[in-house]
N, C-alpha and C positions, 0 to 999 in steps of 0.2 A: 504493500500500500504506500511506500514511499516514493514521492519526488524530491528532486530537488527542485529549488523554485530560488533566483537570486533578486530578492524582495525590492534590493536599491539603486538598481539600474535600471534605467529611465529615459524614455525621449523627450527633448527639449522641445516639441513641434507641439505635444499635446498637454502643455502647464495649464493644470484646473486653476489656478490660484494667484494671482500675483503677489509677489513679494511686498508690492510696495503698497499695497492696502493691508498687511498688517503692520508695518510700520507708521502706516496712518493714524491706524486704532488704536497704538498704544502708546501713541504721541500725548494724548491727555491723562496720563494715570497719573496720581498723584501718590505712590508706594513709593517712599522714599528710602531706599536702599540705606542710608548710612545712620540710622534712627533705628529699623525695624529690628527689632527681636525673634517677628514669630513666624516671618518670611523672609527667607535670604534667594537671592537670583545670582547666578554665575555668568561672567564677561558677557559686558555692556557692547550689544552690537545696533541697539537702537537711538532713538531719541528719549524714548521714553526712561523715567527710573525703574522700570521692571528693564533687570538687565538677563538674557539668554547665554542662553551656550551658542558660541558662533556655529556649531554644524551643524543646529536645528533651530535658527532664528528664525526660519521662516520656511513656510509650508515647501516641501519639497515633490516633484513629479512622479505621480504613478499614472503609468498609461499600460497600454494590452501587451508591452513590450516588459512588464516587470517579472517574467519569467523566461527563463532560457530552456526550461524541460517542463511543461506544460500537459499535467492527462488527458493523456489521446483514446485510450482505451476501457475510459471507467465514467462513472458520473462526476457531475462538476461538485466542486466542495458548497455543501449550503449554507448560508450563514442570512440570520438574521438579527437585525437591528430594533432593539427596541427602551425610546428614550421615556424621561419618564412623562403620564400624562398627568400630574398634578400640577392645575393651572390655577389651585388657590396658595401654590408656596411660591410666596412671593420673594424678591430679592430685596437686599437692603436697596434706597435711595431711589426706589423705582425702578430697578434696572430688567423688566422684567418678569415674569415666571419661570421658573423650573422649568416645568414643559416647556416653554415657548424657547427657549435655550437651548436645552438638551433636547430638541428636536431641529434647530439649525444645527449642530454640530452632528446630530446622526445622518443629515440631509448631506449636508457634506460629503461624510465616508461615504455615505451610497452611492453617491456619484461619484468617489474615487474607485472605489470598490468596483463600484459595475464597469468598468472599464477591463479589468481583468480579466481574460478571457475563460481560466477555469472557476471562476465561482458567479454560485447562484444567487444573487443578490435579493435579498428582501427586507423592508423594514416599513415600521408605522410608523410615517412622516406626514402624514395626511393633516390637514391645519385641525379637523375636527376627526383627529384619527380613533383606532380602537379603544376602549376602553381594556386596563388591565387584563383581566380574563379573558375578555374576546381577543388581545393579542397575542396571549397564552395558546390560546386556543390554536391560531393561526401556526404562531411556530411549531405547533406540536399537528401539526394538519401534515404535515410529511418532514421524511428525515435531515433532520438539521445537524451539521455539524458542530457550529459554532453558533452560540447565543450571545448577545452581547446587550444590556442594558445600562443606560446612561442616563444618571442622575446628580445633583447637587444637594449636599447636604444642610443643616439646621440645626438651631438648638444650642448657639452660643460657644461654641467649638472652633478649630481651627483643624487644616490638614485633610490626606488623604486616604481612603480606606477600600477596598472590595471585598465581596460576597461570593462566596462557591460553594458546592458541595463534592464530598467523596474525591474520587482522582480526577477531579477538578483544575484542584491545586497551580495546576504547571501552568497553565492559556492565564487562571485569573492571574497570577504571576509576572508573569510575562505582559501582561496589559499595566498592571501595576506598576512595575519598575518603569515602563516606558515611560507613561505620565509623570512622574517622578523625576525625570532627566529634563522636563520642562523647568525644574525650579526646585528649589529645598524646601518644599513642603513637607509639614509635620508629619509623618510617617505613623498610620496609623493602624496599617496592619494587612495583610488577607485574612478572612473571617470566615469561620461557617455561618452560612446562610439561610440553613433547613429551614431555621424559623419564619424565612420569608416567603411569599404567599409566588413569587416571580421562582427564585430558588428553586422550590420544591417541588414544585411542577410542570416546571419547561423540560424537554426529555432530549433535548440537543445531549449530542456526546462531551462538547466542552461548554459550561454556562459560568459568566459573571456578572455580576451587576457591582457598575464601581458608583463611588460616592467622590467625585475630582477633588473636591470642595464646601467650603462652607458658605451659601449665598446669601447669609444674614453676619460673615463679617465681609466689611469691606474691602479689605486689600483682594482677597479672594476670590469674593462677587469679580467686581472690576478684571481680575485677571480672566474669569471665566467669558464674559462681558466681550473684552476687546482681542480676546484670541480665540475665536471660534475654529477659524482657519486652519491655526497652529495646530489645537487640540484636535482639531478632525484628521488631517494628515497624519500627525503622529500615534494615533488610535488604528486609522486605514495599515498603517504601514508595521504596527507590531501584531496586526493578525497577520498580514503577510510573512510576518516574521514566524511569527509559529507556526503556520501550514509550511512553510520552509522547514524548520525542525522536524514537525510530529508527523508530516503525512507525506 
């Protein structure tokens, strides 16, 4: 069941993103790097004071060409996206919902995603899309490989955290650490998730549901906010990463 699949190489003809609209976005943040405590960012390649890592400042190209040994002879890998739909968790300052967030950043990967020529792309990006169960329901309508839910968290907290279950473990991982190379957020862990109602009964072979964030504090919100981009690409590109590994 193995390919190999080489996730970072990329044509320059089919850029989903330009560079220069996040450097746009994150022109007005007010995280001031040499003050903060409870957010630190590594080498300043923007204007803004949320400083990156120069080899992922800015969204990078996946096109149908990010595979060099591509399944010819089996089914495409399925994956489905599913962000979250509470559109009464609001962010600080206005900045949004929950949903309304973490459904531009799943919209995003889907469109980087569906470019790839072996996988199945699906996800609830619909502006009045399924509700919870019904999009449960949906992923579990045929076989999924990959699950992936995307949410911001709450509750007066800082930092980042996901959800799996059983041999899990290694995709919610691997999605985790990635996010993580965005910036020195509070590291909060990978977690069993049985107790969650998403968790427990999506039947994909790999499922997580990550928490990026805390959208009731600021610095965080704001970072979630003006890098939708960022965060989609680097989300797109460390599932690529693990079908590269595990299949």
């Amino acid at each position: 069941m193995k390919f190999k699949a080489t996730t970072f190489i990329v044509t320059i003809g089919l850029l989903l993103f330009n560079a220069s609209c996040v450097s746009k976005n994150n022109s007005s943040s007010d995280i001031n790097i040499s003050s903060s405590s409870d957010l630190i960012y590594t080498t300043s390649t923007l204007e803004s004071s949320i400083e990156f890592n120069t080899s992922i400042s800015s969204p990078q190209i996946i096109s149908s060409s990010s595979s060099t040994s591509k399944p010819t002879s089996r089914e495409k890998l399925s994956i489905y996206l599913n962000p979250s739909v509470q559109t009464k968790n609001m962010y600080i300052n206005n900045l949004g919902s929950e949903a309304e967030n973490m459904r531009d950043i799943a919209e995003l990967m889907y469109k980087e995603l569906k470019l790839v020529s072996y996988i199945d792309i699906e996800a609830n990006i619909a502006k009045n899309g399924l509700s919870l169960s019904q999009s449960v329901n949906q992923s579990n309508s045929r076989k999924r490989h990959i699950h992936f839910a995307l949410h911001s968290n709450a509750g007066g907290g800082q930092g980042t955290e996901i959800y799996t279950k059983g041999s899990n473990k290694t995709f919610a991982t691997t999605m985790y650490e990635s996010f993580l190379e965005l910036g020195n957020f509070k590291r909060r862990g990978v977690k069993d998730g049985t107790h969650l109602y998403e968790i427990k009964n999506v039947k994909a072979d790999h499922v997580a549901l990550i928490e990026f964030a805390f959208h009731d504090n600021l610095k965080e919100a704001k970072f979630i906010v003006e890098n939708k981009a960022l965060i989609a690409n680097q989300m797109a590109k460390s599932i690529l990463k693990y079908i590269d590994t595990y299949y």
